[in-house]
C-alpha positions as CSV (number, residue, x, y, z in Angstrom):
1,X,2.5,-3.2,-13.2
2,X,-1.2,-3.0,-14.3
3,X,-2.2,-0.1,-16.7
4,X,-6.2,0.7,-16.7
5,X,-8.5,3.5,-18.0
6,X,-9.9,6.0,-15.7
7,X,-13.0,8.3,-17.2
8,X,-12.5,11.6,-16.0
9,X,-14.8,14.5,-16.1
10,X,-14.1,18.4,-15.5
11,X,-15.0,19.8,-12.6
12,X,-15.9,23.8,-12.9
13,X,-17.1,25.0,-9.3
14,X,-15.3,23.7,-6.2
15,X,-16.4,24.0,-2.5
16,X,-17.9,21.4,-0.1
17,X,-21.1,21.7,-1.1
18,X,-20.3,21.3,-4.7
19,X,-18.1,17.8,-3.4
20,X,-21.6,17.0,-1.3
21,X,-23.5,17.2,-4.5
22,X,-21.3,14.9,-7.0
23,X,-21.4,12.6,-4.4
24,X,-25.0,12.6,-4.2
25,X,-24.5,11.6,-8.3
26,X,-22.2,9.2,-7.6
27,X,-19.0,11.0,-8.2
28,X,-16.3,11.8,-6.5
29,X,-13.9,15.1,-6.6
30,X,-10.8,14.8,-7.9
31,X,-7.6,16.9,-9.2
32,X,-5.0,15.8,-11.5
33,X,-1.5,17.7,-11.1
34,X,2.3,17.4,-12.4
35,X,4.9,18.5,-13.7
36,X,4.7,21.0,-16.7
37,X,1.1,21.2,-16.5
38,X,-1.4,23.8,-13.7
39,X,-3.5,21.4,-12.1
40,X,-7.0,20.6,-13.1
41,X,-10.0,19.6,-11.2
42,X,-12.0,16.7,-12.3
43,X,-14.9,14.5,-10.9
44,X,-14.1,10.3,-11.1
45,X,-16.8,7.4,-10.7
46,X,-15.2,6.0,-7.7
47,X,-16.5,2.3,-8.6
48,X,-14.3,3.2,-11.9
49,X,-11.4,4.4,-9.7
50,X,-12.0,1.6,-6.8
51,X,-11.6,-1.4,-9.8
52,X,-9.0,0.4,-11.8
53,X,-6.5,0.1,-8.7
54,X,-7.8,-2.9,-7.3
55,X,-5.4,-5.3,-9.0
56,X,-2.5,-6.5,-6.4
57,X,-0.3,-3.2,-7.3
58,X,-3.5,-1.7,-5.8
59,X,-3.0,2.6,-5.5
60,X,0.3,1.9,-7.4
61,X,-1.4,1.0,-10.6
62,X,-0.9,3.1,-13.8
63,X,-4.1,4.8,-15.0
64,X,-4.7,5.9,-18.6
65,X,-7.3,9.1,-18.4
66,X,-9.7,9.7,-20.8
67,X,-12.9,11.8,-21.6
68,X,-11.0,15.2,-20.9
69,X,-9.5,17.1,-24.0
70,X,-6.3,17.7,-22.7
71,X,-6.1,14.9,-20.3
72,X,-6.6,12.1,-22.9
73,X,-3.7,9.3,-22.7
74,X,-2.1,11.1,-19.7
75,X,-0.7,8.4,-17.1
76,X,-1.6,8.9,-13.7
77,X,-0.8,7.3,-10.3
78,X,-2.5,7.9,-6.9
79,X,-1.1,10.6,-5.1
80,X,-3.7,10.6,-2.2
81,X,-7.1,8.9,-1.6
82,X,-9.6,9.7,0.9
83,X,-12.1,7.8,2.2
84,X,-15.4,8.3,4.8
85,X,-13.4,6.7,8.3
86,X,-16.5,5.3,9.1
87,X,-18.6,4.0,5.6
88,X,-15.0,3.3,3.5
89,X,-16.5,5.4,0.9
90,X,-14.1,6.8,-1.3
91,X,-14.3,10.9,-0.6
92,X,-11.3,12.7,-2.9
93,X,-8.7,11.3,-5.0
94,X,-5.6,13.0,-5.9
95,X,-3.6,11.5,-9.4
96,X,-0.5,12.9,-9.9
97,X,0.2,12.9,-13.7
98,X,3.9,10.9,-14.4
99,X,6.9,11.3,-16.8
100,X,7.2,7.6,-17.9
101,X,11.0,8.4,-18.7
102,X,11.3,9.6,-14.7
103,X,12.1,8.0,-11.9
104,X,9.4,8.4,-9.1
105,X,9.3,7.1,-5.4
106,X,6.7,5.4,-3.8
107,X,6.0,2.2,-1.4
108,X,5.2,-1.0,-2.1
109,X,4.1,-4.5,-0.7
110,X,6.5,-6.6,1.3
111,X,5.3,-9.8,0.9
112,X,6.4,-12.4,2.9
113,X,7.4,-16.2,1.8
114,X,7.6,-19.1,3.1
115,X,6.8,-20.5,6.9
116,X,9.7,-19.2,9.4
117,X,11.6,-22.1,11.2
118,X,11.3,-20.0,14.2
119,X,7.7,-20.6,13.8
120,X,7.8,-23.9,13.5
121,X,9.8,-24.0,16.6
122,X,7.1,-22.3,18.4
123,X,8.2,-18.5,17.9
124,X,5.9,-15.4,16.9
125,X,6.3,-13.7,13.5
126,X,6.3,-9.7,14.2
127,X,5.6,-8.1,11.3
128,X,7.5,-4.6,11.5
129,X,7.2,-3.3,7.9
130,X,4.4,-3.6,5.5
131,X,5.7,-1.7,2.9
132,X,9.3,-0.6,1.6
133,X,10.1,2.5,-0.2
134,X,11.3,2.4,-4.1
135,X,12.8,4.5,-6.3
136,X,12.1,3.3,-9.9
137,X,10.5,4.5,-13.5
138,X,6.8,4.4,-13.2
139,X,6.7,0.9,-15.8
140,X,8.9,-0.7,-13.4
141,X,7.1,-0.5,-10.3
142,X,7.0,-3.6,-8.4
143,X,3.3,-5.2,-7.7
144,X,5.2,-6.5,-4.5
145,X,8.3,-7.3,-3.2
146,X,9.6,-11.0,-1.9
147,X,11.1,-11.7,1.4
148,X,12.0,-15.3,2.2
149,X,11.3,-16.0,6.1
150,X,12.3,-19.6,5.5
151,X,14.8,-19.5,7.9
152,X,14.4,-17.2,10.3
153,X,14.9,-18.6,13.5
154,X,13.7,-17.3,17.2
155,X,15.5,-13.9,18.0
156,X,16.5,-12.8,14.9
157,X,15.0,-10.2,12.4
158,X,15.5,-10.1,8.6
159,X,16.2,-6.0,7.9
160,X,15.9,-4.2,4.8
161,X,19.0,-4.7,3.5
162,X,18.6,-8.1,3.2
163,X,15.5,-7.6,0.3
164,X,16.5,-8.2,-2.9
165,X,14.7,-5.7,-5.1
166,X,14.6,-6.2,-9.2
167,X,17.1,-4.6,-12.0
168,X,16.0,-0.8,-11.5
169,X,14.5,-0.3,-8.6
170,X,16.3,1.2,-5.5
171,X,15.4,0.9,-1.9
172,X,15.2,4.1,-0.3
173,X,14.5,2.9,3.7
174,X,17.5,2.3,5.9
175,X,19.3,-1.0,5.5
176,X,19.1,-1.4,9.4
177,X,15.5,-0.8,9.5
178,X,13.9,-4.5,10.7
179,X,11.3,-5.9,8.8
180,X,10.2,-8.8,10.8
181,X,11.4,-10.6,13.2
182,X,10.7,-14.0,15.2
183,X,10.3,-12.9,18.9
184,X,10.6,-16.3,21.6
185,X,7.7,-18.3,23.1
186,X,5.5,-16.8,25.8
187,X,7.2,-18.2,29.2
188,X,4.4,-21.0,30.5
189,X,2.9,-19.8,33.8
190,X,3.8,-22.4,36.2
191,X,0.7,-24.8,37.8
192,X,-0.5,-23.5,40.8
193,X,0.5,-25.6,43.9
194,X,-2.3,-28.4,44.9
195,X,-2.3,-28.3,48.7
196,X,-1.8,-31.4,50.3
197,X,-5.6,-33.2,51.1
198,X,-6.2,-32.7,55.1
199,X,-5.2,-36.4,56.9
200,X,-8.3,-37.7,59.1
201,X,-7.0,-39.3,62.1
């Protein structure tokens, strides 16, 4: 799992029009909470914040804080991010500060591999799950997870219980659940009948 550096700042006054003004400078509000500490609110340069979890473990990326007394070397994941529904501009961000010798839970990529025979046979690939829920120490978070679709055929799913996860890390979602499955070719709609040309006698 990738480890950056996020600056963080202290935020004094809260309120929306104190969150309206930092983003005016650029900044976003932010608070940093966990356990054995009261929470603390910060402001975070969200092009910082967008590049520090950009990597392929994206929001699960560990971040190293720094430029708070207090807050310096703490590891941090993303709790929560918001973002502007319409622009995609990043609004709040909420980094919960992590124990590295405790186990946490959080999702993470499946990523799929290979081409399905179904597929090649003609079938759909339905995607069910995007993500699969781990329970692992913080170091050992997967940047994804592997499912090989290689042969899945037409009316068959591969379920969560058939991922194989790395030394450490426990799945948390039901066995059953489906993850994808190959669903059958769309049933060709017959050619219309040509009528028969008139006869001229």
């Amino acid at each position: 799992m990738e480890r950056s550096e996020l600056t963080v700042e202290i935020r004094n006054k809260t309120g929306k029009g104190i969150s309206r003004q930092l983003r005016m400078k650029g900044m976003i509000p932010g608070i940093v909470y966990g356990k054995g500490m009261d929470a603390v609110s910060v402001s975070v340069n969200p092009k910082e914040l967008s590049s520090a979890i950009a990597g392929e473990g994206g929001r699960n990326n560990l971040l190293t804080l720094k430029g708070v007394e207090g807050l310096n070397g703490k590891v941090v994941i993303v709790a929560d991010l918001l973002s502007d529904p319409l622009k995609g501009n990043l609004m709040h961000v909420d980094l919960h500060k992590l124990d590295l010798t405790e186990k946490i839970k959080v999702d993470v990529p499946i990523n799929l591999v290979g081409t399905a025979a179904g597929v090649i046979a003609g079938g759909l690939l339905d995607i069910v799950k995007h993500f699969i829920a781990v329970e692992c120490l913080p170091t050992q978070i997967p940047e994804h997870i592997d499912l090989d679709v290689t042969e899945l055929i037409v009316g068959h799913s591969l379920h969560v219980g058939d991922i194989q996860v790395p030394a450490g890390v426990k799945v948390m979602d039901d066995p059953k659940a489906s993850v994808v499955s190959i669903l059958g070719k769309a049933k060709e709609e017959e050619p219309a009948p040509v009528e028969a040309a008139a006869t001229t006698g």
